[in-house]
SEDO-389878 format. One line per 4 residues: their letters; for each residue y, z, x of C-alpha. Coordinates in nm, 3 decimals, always signed. Each point is the difference from the previous one (the first is absolute). Example, Ala and Ser with C-alpha at 12.3 -4.5 7.8 and 13.67 -1.06 7.14 Angstrom:
REM SEDO-389878
AS = -0.450:+0.780:+1.230 | +0.344:-0.066:+0.137
//
This chain:
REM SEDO-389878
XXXX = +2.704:+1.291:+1.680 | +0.055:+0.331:-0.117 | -0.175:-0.069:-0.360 | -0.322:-0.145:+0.206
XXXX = -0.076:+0.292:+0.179 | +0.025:+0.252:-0.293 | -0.191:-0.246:-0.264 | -0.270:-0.022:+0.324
XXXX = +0.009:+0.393:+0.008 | +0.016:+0.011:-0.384 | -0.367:-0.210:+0.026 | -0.184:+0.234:+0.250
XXXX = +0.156:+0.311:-0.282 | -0.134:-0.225:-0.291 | -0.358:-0.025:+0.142 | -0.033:+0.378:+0.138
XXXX = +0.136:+0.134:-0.316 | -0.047:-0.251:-0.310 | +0.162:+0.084:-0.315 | -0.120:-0.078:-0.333
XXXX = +0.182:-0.324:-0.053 | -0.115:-0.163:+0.318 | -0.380:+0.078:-0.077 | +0.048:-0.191:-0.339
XXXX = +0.165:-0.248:+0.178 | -0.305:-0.030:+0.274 | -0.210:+0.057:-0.298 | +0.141:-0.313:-0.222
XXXX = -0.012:-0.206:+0.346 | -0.333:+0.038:+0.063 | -0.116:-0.006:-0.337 | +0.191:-0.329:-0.059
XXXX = -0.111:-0.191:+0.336 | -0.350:+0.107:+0.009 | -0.061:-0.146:-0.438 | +0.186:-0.316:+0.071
XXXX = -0.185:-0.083:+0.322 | -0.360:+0.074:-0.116 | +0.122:-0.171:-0.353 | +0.136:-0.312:+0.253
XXXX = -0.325:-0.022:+0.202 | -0.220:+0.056:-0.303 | +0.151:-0.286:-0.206 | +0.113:-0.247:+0.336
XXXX = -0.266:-0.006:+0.204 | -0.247:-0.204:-0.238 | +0.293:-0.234:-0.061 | +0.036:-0.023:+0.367
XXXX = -0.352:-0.043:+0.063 | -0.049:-0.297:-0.263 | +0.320:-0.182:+0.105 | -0.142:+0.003:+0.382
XXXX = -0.328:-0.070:-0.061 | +0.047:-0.240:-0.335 | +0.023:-0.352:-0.002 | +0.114:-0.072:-0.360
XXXX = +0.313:-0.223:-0.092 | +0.267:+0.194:-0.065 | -0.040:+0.249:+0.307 | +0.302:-0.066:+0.195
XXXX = +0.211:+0.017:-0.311 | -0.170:+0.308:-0.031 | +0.077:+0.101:+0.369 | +0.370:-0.130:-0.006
XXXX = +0.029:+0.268:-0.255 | -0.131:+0.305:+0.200 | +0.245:-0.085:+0.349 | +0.286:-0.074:-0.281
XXXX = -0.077:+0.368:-0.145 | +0.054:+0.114:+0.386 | +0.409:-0.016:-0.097 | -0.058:+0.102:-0.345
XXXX = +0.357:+0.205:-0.050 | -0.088:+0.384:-0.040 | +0.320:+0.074:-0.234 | -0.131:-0.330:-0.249
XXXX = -0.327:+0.101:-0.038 | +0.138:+0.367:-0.053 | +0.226:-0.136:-0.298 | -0.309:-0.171:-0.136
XXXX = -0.239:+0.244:+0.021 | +0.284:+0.235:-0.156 | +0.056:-0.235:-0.299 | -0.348:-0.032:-0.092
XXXX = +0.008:+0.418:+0.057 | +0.279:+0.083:-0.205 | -0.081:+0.162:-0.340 | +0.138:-0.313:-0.190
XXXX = -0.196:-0.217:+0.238 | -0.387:-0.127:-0.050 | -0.174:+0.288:+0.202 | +0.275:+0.257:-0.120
XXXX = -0.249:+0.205:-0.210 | -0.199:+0.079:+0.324 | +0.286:+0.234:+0.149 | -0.062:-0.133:+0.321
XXXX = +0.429:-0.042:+0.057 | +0.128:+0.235:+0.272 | -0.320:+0.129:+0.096 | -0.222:-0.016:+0.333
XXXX = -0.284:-0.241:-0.220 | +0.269:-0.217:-0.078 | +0.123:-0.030:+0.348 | -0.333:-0.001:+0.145
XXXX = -0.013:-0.381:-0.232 | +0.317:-0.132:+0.172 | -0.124:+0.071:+0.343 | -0.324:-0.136:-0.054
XXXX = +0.147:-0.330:-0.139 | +0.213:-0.009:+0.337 | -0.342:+0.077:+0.210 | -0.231:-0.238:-0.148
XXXX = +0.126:-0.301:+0.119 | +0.046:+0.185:+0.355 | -0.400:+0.059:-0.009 | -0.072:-0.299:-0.175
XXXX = +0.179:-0.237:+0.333 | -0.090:+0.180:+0.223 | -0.428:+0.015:-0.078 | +0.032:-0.384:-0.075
XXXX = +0.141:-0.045:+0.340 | -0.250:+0.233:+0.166 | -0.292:-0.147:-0.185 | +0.068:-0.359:+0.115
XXXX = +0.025:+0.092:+0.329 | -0.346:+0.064:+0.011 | -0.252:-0.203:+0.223 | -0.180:-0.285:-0.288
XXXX = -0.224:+0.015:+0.238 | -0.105:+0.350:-0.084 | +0.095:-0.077:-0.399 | -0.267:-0.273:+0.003
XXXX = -0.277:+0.206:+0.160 | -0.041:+0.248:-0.245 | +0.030:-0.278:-0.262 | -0.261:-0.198:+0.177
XXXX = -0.204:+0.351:-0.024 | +0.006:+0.003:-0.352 | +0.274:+0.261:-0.059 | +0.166:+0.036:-0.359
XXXX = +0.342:+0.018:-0.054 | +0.043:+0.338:-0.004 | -0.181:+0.077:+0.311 | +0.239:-0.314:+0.165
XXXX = +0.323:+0.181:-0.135 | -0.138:+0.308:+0.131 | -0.078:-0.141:+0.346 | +0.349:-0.204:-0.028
XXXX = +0.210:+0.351:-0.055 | -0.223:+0.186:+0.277 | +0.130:-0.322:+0.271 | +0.312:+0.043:-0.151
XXXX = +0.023:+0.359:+0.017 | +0.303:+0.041:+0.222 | +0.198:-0.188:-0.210 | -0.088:+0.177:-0.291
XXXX = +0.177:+0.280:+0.176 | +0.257:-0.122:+0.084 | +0.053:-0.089:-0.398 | -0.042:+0.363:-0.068
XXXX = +0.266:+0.080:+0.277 | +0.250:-0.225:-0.117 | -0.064:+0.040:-0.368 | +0.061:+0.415:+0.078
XXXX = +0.289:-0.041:+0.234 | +0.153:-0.236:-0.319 | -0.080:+0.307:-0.241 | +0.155:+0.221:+0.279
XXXX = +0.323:-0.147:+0.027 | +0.044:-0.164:-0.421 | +0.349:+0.122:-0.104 | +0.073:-0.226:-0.252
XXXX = -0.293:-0.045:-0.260 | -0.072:+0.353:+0.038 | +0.331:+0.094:-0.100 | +0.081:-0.177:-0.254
XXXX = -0.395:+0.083:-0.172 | +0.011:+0.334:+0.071 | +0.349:+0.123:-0.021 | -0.003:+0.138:+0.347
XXXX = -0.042:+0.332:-0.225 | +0.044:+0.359:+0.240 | -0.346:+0.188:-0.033 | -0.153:-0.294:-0.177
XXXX = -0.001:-0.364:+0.135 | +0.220:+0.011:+0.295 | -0.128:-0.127:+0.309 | +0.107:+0.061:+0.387
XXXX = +0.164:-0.380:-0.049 | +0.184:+0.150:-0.261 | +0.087:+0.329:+0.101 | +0.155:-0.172:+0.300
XXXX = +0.210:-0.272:-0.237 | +0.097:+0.357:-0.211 | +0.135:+0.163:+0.318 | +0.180:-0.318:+0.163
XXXX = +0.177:-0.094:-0.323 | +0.084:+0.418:-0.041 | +0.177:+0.025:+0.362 | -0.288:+0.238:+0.127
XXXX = -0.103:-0.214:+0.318 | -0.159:+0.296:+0.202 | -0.227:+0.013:-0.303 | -0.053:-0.397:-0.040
XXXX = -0.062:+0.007:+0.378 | -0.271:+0.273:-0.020 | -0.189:-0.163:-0.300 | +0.028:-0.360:+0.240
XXXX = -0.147:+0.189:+0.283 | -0.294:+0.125:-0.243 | -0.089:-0.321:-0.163 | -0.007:-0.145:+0.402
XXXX = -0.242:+0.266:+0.084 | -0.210:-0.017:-0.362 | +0.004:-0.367:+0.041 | -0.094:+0.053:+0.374
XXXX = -0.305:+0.217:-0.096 | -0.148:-0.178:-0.251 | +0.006:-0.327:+0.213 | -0.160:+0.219:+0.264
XXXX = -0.303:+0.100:-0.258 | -0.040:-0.364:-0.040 | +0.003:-0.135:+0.314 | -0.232:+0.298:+0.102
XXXX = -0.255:-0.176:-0.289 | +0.044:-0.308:+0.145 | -0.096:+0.058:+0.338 | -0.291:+0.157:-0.106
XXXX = -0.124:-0.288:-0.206 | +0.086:-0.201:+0.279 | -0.265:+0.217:+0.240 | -0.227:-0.022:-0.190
XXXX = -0.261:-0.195:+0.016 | +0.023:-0.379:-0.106 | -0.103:-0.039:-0.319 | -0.048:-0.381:-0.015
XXXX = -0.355:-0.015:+0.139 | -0.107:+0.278:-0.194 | +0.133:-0.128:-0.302 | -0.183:-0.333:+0.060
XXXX = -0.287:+0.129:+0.074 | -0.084:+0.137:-0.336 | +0.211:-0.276:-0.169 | -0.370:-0.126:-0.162
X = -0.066:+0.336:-0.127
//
């Protein structure tokens, strides 16, 4: 128990008095969950929002795939992403191989399908009720998708939330794209894995106790968002109210 109590000490030391490596490390973090989650949410939530409001033929293959990406393995689509990275490799001559850009590409891969599930679900459980009004008040598709994301708004949070909590915590694909490189791609994930597999578990249990309280805060921030899009007021009427305009 001895080990506990020091890394827990070590953690409060770490935050009052940061040293260069662990702002790189915080830097890399941050840098890393905040591109893959926008990247995630830019490219999944139109492919959500078409596979819960579409009715074409091939949509539940199309949905089979998304829940199937939920247990995507992080390490295999690391090794992929790494072949295709590797100077030898298709993409090698963009140099994208143990840097944050090319590890910010295997966390986005493992994200999508996270956002992609979860703004299908949240879009289907909308009211058809409420889907058929503003189609019944001459609303285009783009003003329904609009009004479908705004119902389904707290899902759509929740995708961010689990999509960052996956970059958070991504040892694997990160790792083996980046090189979990000191100064230059390593992540708290991997600084932890460096200082477990080195013997130093004061250290490993100080990073663990940061990533808790980063990963703490930033779900914090976001449910703080939420809430207040939630008090708001109800943007349904207003939004088919000026659905003929």
């Amino acid at each position: 128990m001895t080990f506990i109590w020091q890394g827990v000490r070590e953690a409060f030391s770490m935050l009052l008095h940061p040293t260069p490596d662990l702002l790189s490390i915080l830097r890399v973090t941050l840098e890393l969950v905040l591109w893959a989650t926008v990247l995630a949410m830019l490219i999944g939530l139109p492919i959500g929002l078409v596979l819960g409001l579409g009715r074409f033929r091939t949509r539940r293959v199309w949905l089979g795939l998304a829940n199937g990406g939920l247990g995507l393995p992080p390490v295999v689509v690391g090794l992929f992403v790494a072949l295709l990275l590797f100077q030898s490799g298709p993409f090698g001559g963009l140099h994208l191989i143990y840097t944050v850009r090319g590890m910010v590409i295997a966390q986005t891969i493992l994200a999508l399908p996270i956002v992609i599930a979860l703004t299908a679900t949240s879009v289907q459980a909308i009211d058809p009720a409420l889907l058929q009004q503003a189609g019944a008040l001459g609303a285009s598709r783009w003003r329904l998708g609009g009004f479908a994301l705004r119902e389904a708004r707290i899902g759509v949070f929740v995708a961010a939330m689990a999509a960052m909590g996956a970059s958070l915590s991504e040892v694997g694909a990160v790792v083996l794209v980046g090189g979990n490189l000191e100064g230059e791609t390593r992540t708290m994930a991997g600084a932890i894995l460096t200082s477990l597999s080195g013997g130093y578990y004061a250290e490993g249990i100080a990073l663990g106790i940061l990533l808790l309280g980063l990963t703490f805060l930033l779900a914090a921030a976001l449910t703080v968002v939420q809430h207040g899009s939630r008090s708001a007021p109800t943007s349904s009427v207003r939004y088919l109210s000026t659905a003929r305009r």
